[in-house]
TIRO-2110 file (N, C-alpha, C; in Angstrom, 1 decimal):
// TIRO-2110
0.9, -1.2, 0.0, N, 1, A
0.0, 0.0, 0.0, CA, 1, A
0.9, 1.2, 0.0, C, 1, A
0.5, 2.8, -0.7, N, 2, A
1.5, 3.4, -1.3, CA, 2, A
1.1, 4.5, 0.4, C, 2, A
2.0, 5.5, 0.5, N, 3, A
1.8, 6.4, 1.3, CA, 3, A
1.4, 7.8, 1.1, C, 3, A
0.2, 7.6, 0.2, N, 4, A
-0.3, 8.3, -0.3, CA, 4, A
-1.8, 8.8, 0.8, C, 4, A
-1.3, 8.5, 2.0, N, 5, A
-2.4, 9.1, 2.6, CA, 5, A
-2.4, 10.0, 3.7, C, 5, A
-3.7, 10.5, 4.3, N, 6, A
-3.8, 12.1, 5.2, CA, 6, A
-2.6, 12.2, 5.4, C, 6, A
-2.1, 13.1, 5.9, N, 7, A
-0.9, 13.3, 7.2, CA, 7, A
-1.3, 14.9, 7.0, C, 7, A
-0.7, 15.1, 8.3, N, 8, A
-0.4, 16.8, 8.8, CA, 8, A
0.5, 17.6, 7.5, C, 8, A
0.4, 18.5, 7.1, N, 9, A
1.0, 19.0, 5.9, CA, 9, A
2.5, 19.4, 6.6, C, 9, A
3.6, 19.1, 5.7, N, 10, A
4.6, 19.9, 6.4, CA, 10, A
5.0, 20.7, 5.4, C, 10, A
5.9, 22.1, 5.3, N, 11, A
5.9, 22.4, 4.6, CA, 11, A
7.4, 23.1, 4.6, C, 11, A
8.8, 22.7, 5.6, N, 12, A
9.8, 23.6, 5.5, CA, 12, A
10.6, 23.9, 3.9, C, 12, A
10.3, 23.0, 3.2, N, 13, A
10.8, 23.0, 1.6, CA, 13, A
10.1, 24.3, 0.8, C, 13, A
9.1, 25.0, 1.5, N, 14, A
9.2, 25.7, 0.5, CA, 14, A
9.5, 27.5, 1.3, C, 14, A
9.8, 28.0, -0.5, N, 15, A
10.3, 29.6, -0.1, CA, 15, A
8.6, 30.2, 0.9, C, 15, A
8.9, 30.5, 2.1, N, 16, A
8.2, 31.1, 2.7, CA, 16, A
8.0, 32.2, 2.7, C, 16, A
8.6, 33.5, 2.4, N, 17, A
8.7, 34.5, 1.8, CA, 17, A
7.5, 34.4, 0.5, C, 17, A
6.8, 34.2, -0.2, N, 18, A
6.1, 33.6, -1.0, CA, 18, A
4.8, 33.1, 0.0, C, 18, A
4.8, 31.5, 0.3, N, 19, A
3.8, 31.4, 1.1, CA, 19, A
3.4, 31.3, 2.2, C, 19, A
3.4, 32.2, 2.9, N, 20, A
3.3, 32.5, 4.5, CA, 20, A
3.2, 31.5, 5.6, C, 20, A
1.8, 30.6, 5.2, N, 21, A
1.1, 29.4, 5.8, CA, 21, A
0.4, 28.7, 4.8, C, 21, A
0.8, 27.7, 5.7, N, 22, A
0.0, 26.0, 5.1, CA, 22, A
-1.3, 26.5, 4.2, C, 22, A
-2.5, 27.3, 5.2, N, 23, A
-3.5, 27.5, 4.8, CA, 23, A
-3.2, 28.1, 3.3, C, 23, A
-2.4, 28.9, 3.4, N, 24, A
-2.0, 30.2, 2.4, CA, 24, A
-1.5, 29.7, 1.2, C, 24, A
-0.7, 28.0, 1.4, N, 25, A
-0.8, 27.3, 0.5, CA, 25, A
-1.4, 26.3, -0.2, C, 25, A
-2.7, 26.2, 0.6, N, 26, A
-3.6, 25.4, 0.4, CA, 26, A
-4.6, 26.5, -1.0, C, 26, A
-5.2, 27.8, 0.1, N, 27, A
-5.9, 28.5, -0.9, CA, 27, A
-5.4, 28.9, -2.4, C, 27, A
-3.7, 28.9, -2.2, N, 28, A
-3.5, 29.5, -3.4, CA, 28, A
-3.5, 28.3, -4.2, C, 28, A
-3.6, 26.9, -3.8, N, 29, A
-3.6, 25.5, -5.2, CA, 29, A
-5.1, 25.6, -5.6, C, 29, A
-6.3, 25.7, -4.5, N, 30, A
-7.4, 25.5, -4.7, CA, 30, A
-8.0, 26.8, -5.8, C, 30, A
-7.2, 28.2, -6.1, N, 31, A
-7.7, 28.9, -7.1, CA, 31, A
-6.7, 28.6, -7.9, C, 31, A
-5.6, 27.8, -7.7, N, 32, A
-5.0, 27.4, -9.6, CA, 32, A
-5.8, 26.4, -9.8, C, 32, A
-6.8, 25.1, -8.8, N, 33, A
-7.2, 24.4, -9.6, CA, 33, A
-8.3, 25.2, -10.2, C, 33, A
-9.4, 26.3, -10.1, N, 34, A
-10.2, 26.7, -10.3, CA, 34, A
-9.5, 27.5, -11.7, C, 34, A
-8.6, 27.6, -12.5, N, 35, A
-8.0, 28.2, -13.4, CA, 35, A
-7.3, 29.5, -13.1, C, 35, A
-6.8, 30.0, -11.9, N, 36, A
-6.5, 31.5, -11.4, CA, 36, A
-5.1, 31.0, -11.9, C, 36, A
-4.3, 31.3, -13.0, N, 37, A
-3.2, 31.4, -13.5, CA, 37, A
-2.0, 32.3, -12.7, C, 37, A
-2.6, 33.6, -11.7, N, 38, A
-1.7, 33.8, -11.1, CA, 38, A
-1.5, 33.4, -9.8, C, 38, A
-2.5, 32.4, -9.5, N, 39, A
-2.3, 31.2, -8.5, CA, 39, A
-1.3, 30.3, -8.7, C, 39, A
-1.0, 30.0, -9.9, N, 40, A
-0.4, 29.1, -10.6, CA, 40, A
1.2, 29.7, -10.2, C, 40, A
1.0, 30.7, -10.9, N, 41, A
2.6, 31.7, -11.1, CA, 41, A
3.1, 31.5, -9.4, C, 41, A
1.9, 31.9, -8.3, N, 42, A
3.1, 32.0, -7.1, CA, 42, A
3.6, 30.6, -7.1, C, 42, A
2.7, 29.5, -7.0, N, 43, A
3.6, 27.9, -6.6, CA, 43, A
5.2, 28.1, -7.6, C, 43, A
4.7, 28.5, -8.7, N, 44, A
6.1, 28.1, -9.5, CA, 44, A
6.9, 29.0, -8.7, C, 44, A
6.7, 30.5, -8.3, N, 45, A
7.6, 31.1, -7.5, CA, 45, A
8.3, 30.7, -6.5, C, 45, A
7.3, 29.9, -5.5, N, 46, A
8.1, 29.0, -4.6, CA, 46, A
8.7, 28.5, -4.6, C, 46, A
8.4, 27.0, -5.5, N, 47, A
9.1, 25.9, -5.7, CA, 47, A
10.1, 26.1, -6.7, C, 47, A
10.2, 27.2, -7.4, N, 48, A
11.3, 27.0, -8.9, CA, 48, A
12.7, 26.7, -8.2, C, 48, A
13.0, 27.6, -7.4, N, 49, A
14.4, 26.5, -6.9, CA, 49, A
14.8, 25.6, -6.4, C, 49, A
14.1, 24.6, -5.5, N, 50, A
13.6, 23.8, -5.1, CA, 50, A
13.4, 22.5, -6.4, C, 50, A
12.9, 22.8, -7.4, N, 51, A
12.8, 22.4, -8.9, CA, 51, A
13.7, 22.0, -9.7, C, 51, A
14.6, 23.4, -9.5, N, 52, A
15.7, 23.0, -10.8, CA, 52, A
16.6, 22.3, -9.9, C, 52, A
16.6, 22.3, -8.7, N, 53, A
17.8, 21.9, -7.8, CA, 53, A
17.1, 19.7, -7.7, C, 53, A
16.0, 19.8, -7.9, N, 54, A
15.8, 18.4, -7.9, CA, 54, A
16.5, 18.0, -9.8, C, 54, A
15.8, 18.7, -10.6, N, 55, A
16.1, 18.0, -11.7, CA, 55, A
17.7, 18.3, -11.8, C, 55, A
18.5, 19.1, -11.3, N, 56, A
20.1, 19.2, -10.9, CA, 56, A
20.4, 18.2, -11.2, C, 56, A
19.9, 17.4, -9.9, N, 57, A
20.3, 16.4, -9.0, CA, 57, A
20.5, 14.7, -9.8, C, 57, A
19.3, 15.2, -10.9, N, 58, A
19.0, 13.6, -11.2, CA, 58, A
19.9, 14.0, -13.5, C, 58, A
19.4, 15.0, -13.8, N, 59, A
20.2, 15.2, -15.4, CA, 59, A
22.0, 16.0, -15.1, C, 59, A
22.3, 16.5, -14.0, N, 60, A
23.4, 17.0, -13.7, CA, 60, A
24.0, 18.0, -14.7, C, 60, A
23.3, 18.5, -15.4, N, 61, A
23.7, 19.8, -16.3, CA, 61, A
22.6, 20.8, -16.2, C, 61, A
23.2, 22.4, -15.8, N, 62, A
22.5, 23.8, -16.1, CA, 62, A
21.1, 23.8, -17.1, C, 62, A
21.6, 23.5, -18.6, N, 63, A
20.2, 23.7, -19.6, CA, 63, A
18.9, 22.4, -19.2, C, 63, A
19.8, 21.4, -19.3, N, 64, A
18.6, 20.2, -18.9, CA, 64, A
17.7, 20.3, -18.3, C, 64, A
18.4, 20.7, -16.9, N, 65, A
17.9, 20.9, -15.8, CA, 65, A
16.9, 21.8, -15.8, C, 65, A
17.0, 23.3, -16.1, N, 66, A
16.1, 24.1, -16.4, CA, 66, A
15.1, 23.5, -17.2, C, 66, A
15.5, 23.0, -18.4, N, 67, A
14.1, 22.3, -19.3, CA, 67, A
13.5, 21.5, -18.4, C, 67, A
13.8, 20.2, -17.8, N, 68, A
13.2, 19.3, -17.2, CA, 68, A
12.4, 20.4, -16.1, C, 68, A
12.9, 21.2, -15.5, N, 69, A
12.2, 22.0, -14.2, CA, 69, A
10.7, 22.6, -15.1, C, 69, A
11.1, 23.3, -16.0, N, 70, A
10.1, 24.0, -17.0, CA, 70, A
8.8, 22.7, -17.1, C, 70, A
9.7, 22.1, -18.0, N, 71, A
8.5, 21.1, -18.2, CA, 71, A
7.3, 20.1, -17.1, C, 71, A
8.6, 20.1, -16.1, N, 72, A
7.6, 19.2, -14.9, CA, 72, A
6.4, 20.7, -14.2, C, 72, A
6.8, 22.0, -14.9, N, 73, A
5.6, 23.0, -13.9, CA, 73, A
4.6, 22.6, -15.0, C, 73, A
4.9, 22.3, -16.5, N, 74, A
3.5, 22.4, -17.4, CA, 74, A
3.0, 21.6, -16.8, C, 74, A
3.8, 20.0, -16.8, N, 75, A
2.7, 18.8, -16.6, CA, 75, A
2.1, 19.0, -15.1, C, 75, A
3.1, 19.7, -14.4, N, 76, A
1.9, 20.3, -12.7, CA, 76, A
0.7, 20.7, -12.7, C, 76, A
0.9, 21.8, -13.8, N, 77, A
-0.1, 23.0, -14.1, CA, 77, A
-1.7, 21.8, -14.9, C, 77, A
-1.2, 21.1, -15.1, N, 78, A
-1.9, 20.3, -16.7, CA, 78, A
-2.6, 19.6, -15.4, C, 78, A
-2.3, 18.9, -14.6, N, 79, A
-2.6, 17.9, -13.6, CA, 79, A
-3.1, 18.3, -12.3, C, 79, A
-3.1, 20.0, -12.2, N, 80, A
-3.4, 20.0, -11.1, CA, 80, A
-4.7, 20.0, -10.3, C, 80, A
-5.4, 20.2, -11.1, N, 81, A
-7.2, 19.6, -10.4, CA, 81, A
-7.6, 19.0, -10.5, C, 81, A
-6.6, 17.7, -10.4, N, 82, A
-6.9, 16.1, -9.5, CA, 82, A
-6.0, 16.1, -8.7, C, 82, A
-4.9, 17.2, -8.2, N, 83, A
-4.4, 17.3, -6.6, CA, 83, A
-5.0, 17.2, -5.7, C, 83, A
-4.8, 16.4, -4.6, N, 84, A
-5.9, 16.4, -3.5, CA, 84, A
-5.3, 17.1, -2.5, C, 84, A
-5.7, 18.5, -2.1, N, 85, A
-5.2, 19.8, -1.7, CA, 85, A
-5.4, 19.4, -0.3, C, 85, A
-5.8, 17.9, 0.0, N, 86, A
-5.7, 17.9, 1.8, CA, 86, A
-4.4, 16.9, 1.7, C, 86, A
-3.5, 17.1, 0.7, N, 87, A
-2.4, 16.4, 0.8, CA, 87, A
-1.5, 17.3, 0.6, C, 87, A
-0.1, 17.1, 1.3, N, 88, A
1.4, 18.1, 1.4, CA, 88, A
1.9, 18.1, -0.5, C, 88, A
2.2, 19.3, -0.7, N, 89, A
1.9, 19.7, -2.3, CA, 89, A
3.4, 19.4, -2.8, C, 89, A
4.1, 19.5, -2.0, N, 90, A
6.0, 19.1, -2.6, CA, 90, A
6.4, 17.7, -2.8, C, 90, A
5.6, 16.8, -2.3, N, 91, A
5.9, 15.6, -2.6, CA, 91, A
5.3, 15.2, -3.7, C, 91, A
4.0, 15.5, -4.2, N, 92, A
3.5, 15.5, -5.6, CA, 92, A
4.4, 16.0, -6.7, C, 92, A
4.8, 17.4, -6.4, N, 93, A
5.2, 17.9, -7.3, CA, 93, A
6.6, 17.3, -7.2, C, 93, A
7.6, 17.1, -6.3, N, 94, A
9.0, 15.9, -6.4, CA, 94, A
9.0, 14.8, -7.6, C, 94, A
7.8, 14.5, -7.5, N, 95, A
7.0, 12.8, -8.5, CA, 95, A
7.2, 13.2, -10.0, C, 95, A
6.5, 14.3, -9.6, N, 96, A
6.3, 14.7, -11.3, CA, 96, A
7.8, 15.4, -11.7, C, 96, A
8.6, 15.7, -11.1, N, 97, A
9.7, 16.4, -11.8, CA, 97, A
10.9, 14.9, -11.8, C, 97, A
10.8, 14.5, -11.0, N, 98, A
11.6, 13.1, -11.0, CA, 98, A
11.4, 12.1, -12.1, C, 98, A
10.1, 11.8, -12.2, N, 99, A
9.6, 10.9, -13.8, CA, 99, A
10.1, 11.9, -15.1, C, 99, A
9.8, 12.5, -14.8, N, 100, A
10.6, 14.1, -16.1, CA, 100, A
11.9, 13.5, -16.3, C, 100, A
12.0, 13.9, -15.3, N, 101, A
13.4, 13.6, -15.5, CA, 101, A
14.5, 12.1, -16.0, C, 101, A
13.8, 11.3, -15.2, N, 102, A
13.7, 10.1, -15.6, CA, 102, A
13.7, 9.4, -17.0, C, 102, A
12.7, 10.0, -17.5, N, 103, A
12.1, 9.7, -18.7, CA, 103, A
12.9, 10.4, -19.8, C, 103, A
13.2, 11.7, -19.3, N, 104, A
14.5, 12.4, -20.6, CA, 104, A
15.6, 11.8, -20.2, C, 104, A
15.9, 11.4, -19.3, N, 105, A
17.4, 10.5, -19.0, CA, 105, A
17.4, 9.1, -20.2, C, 105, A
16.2, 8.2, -20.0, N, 106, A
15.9, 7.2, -20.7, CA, 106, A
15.8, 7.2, -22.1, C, 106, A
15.5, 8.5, -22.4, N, 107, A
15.5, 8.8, -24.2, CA, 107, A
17.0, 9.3, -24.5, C, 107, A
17.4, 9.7, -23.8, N, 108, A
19.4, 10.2, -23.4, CA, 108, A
19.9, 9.5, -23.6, C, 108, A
19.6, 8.0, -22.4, N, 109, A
20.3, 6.6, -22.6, CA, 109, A
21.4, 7.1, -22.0, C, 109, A
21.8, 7.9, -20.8, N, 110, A
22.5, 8.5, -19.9, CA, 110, A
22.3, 8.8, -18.5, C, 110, A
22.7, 8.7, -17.7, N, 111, A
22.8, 9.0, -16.3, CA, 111, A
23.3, 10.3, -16.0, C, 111, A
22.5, 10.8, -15.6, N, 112, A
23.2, 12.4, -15.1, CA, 112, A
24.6, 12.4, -14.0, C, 112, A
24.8, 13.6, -14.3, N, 113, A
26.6, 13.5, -13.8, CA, 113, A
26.7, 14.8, -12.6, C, 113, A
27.1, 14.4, -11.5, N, 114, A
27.0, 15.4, -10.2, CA, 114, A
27.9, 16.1, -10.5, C, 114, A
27.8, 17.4, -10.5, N, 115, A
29.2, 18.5, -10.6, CA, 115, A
29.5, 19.3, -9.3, C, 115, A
30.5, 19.8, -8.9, N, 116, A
30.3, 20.6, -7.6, CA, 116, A
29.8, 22.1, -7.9, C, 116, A
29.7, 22.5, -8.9, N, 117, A
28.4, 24.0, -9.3, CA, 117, A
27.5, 23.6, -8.9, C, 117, A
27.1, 22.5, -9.6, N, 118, A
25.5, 21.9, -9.2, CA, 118, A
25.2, 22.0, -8.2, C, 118, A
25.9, 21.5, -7.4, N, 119, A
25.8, 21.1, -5.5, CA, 119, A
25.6, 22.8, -5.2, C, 119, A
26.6, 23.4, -5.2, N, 120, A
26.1, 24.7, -5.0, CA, 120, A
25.0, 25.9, -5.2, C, 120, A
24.1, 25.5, -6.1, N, 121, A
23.4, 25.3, -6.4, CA, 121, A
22.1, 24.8, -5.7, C, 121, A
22.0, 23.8, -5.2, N, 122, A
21.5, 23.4, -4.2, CA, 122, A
21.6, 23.4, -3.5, C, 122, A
22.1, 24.8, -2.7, N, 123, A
22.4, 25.0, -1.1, CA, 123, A
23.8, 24.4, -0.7, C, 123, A
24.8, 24.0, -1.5, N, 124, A
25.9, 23.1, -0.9, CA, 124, A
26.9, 24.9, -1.0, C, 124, A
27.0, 25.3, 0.0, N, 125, A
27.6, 26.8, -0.1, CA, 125, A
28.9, 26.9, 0.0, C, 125, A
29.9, 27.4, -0.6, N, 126, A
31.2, 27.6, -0.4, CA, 126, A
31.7, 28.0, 0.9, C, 126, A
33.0, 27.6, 1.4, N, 127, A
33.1, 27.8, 2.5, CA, 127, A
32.8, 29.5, 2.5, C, 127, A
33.1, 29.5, 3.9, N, 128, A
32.7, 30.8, 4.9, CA, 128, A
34.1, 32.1, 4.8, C, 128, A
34.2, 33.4, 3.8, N, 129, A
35.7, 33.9, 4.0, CA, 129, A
36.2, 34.4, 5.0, C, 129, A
35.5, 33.7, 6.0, N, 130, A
36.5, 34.2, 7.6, CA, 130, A
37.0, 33.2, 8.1, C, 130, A
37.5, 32.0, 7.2, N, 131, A
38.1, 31.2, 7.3, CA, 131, A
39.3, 31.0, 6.8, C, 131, A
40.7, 30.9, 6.9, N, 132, A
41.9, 31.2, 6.7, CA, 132, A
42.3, 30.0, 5.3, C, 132, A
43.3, 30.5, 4.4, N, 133, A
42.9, 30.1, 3.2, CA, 133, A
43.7, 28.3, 3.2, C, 133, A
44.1, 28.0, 4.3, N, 134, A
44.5, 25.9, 4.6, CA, 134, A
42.9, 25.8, 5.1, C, 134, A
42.4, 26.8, 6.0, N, 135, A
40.9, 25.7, 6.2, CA, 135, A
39.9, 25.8, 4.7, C, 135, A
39.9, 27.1, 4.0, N, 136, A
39.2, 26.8, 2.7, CA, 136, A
40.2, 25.5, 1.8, C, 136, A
40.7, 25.8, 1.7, N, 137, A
41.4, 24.4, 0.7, CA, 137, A
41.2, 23.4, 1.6, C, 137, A
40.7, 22.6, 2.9, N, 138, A
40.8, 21.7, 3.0, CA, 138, A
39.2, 21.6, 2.8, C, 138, A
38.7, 22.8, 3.0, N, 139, A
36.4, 21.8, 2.7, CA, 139, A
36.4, 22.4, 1.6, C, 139, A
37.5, 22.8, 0.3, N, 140, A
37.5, 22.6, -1.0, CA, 140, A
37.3, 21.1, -1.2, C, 140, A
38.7, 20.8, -1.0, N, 141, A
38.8, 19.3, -1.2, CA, 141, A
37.6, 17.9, -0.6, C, 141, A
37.4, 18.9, 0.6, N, 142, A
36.5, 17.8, 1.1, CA, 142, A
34.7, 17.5, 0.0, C, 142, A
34.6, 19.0, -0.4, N, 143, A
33.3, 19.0, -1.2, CA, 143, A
33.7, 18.3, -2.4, C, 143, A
34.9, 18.2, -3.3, N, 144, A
35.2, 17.9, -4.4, CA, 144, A
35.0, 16.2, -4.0, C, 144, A
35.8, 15.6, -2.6, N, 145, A
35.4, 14.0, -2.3, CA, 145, A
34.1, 13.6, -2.1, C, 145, A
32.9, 14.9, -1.5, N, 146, A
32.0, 14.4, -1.2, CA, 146, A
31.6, 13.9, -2.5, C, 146, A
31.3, 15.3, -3.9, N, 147, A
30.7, 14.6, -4.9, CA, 147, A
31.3, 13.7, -5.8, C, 147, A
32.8, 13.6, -5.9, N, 148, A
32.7, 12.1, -6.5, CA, 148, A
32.6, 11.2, -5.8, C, 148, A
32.0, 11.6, -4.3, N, 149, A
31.7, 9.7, -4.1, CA, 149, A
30.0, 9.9, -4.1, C, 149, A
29.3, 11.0, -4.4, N, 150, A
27.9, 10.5, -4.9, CA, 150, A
28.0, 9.9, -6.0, C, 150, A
28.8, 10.3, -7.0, N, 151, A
28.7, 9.6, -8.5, CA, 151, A
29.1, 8.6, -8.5, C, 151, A
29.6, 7.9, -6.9, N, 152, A
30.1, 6.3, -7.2, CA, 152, A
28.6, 5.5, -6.5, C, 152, A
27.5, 6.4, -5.6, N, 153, A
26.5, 5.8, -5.4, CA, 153, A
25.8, 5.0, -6.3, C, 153, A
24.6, 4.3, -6.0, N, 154, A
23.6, 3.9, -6.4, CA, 154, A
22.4, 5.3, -6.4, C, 154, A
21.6, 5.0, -7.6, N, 155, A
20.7, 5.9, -7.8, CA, 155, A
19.9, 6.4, -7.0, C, 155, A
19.6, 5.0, -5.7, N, 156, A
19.0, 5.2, -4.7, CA, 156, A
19.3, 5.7, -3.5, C, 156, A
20.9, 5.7, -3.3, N, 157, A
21.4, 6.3, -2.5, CA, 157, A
21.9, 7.7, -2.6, C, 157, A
22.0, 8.0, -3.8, N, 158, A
22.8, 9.0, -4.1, CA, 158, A
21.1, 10.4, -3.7, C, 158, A
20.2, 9.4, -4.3, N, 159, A
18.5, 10.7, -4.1, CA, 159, A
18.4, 10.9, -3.2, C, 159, A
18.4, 9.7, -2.1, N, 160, A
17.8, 9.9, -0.3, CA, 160, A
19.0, 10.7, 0.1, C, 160, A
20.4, 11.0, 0.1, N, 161, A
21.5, 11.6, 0.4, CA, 161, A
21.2, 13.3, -0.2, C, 161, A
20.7, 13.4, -1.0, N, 162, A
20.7, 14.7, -1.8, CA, 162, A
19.3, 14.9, -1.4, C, 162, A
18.2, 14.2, -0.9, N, 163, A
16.8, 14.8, 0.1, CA, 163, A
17.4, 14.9, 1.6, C, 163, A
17.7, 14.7, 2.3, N, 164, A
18.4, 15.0, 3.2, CA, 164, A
19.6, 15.7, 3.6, C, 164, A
20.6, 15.9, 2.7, N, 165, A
21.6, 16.7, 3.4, CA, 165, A
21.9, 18.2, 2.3, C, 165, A
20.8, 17.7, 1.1, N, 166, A
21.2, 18.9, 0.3, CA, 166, A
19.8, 19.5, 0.4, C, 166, A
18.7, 19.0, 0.1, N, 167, A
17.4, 20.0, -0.1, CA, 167, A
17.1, 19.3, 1.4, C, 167, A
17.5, 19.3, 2.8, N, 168, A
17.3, 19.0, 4.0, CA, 168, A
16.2, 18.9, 4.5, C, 168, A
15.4, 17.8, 3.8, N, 169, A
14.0, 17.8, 4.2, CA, 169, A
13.8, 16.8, 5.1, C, 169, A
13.2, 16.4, 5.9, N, 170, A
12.7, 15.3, 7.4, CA, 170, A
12.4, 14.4, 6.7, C, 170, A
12.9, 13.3, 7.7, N, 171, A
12.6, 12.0, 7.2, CA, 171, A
11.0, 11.7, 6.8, C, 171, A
10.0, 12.3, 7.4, N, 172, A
8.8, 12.3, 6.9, CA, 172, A
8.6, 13.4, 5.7, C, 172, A
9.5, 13.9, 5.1, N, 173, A
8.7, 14.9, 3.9, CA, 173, A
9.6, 13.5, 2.5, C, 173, A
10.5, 13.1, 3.1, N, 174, A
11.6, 12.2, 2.4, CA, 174, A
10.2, 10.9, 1.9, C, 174, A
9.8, 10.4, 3.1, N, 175, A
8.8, 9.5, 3.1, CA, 175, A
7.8, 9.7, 1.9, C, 175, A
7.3, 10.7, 2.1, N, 176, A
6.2, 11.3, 1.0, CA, 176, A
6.5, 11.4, -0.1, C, 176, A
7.9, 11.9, -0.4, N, 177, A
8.2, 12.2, -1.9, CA, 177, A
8.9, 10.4, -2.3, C, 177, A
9.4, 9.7, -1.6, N, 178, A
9.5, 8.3, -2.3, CA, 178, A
8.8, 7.5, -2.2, C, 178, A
7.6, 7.6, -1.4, N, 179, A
6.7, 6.7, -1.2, CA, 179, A
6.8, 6.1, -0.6, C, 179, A
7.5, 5.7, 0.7, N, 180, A
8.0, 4.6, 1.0, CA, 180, A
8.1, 5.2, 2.9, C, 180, A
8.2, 3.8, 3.6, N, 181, A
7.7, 4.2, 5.0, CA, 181, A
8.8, 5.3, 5.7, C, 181, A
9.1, 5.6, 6.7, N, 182, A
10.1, 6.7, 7.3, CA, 182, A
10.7, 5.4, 7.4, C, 182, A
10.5, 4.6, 8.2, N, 183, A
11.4, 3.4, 8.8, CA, 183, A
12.8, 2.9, 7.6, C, 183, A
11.9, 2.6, 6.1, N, 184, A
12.6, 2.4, 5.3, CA, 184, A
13.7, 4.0, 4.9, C, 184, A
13.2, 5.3, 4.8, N, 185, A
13.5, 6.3, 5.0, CA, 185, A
14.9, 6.4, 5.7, C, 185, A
14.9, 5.8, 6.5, N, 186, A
16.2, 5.9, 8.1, CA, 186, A
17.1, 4.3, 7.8, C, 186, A
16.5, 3.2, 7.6, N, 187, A
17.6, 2.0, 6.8, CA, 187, A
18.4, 2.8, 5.5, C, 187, A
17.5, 3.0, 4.5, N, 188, A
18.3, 3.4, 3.4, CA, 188, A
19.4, 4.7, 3.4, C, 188, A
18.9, 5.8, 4.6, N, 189, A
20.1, 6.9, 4.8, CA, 189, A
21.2, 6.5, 5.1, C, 189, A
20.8, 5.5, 6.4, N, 190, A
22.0, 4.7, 6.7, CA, 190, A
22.9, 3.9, 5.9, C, 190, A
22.2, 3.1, 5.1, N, 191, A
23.6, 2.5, 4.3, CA, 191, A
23.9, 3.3, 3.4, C, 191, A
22.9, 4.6, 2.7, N, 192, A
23.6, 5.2, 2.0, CA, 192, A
25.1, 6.3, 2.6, C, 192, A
24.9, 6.7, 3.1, N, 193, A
26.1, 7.4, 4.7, CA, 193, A
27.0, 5.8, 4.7, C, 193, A
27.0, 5.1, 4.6, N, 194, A
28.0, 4.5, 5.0, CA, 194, A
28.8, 3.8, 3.7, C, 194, A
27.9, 3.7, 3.1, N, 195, A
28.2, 3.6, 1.2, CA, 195, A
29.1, 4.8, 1.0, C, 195, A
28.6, 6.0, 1.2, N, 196, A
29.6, 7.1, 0.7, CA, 196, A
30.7, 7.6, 1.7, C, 196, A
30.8, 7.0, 2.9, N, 197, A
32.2, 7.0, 3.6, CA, 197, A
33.0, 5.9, 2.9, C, 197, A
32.7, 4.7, 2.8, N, 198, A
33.6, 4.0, 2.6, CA, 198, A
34.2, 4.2, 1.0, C, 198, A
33.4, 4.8, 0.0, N, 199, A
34.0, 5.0, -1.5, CA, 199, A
34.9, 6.2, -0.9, C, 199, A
34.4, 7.1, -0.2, N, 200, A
34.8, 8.0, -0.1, CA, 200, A
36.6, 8.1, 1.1, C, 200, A
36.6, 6.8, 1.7, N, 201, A
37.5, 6.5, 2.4, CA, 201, A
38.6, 5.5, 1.7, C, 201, A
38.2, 5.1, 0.4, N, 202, A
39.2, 4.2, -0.6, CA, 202, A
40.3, 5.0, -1.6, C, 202, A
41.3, 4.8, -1.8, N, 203, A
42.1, 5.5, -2.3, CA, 203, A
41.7, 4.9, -3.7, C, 203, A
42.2, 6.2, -4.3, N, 204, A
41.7, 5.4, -5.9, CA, 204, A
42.9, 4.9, -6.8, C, 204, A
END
């Protein structure tokens, strides 16, 4: 059975600046489903980074990624008054931009490729310049080992790793967007975290 059901909405993923409250995001889906197009415009407002930073994650290049983002808001927009607006709206929209993406990877016949722009990009931020320039060169290096050892992951580890420590969403918003229990949620972090220590701990 899929986990497609009630829960309390959470909502830390999205730009709050934009939408205030839960409720505030509820009313603004229920006038895009009724056709209010500039209903429509604030969600994209919200989530557009949040967006390109998921399709980032999965085509690993700038243009792609914006296309894939573009295209998963039409098929949102196309889809969205069969949303069931008493359900959390990021994990729907996660679905649809991940099969996007999926599906142009599969016509690719390619696997997307982690870069460390990308990462940054997604919140992964350069060090801090009040740090002396041996501590920047050393979490230079350390960001450059973290992402080549995502690209030594599995697909599945490499996603639940980049919902948690890059778009840092709770093991229940994680749940929602894979479908899958928290319990499974908290096994699969785990071996993924221990997957990318030990690539990450092998000399090459």
């Amino acid at each position: 059975m899929g986990m497609n059901i009630l829960r309390r909405r959470v909502y830390s993923s999205i730009d709050m600046t934009t939408l205030t409250t839960c409720e505030d995001e509820a009313r603004i889906l229920i006038g895009a489903q009724q056709g209010d197009h500039a209903a429509f415009g604030k969600i994209v407002t919200a989530y557009q980074k949040k967006t390109y930073g998921i399709a980032y994650g999965f085509v690993g290049n700038r243009e792609d990624a914006l296309e894939m983002a573009q295209e998963a808001f039409v098929k949102a927009y196309k889809a969205i008054a069969r949303f069931d607006t008493d359900l959390p709206f990021y994990p729907w929209l996660y679905r649809i931009v991940k099969n996007t993406c999926l599906n142009h990877l599969k016509k690719r016949k390619r696997r997307g490729e982690t870069s460390l722009d990308g990462l940054m990009d997604l919140g992964y931020d350069p060090p801090s310049p009040n740090h002396t320039p041996e501590r920047c060169a050393e979490l230079a290096d350390l960001q450059h080992s973290i992402v080549e050892g995502l690209g030594e992951l599995s697909d599945s580890h490499r996603e639940i790793i980049t919902l948690r420590h890059l778009h840092e969403l709770s093991y229940i918003e994680i749940s929602e967007c894979l479908d899958i229990p928290k319990g499974t949620v908290m096994s699969r972090l785990h071996s993924a975290r221990h997957r990318l220590r030990d690539v990450m701990e092998t000399p090459n």
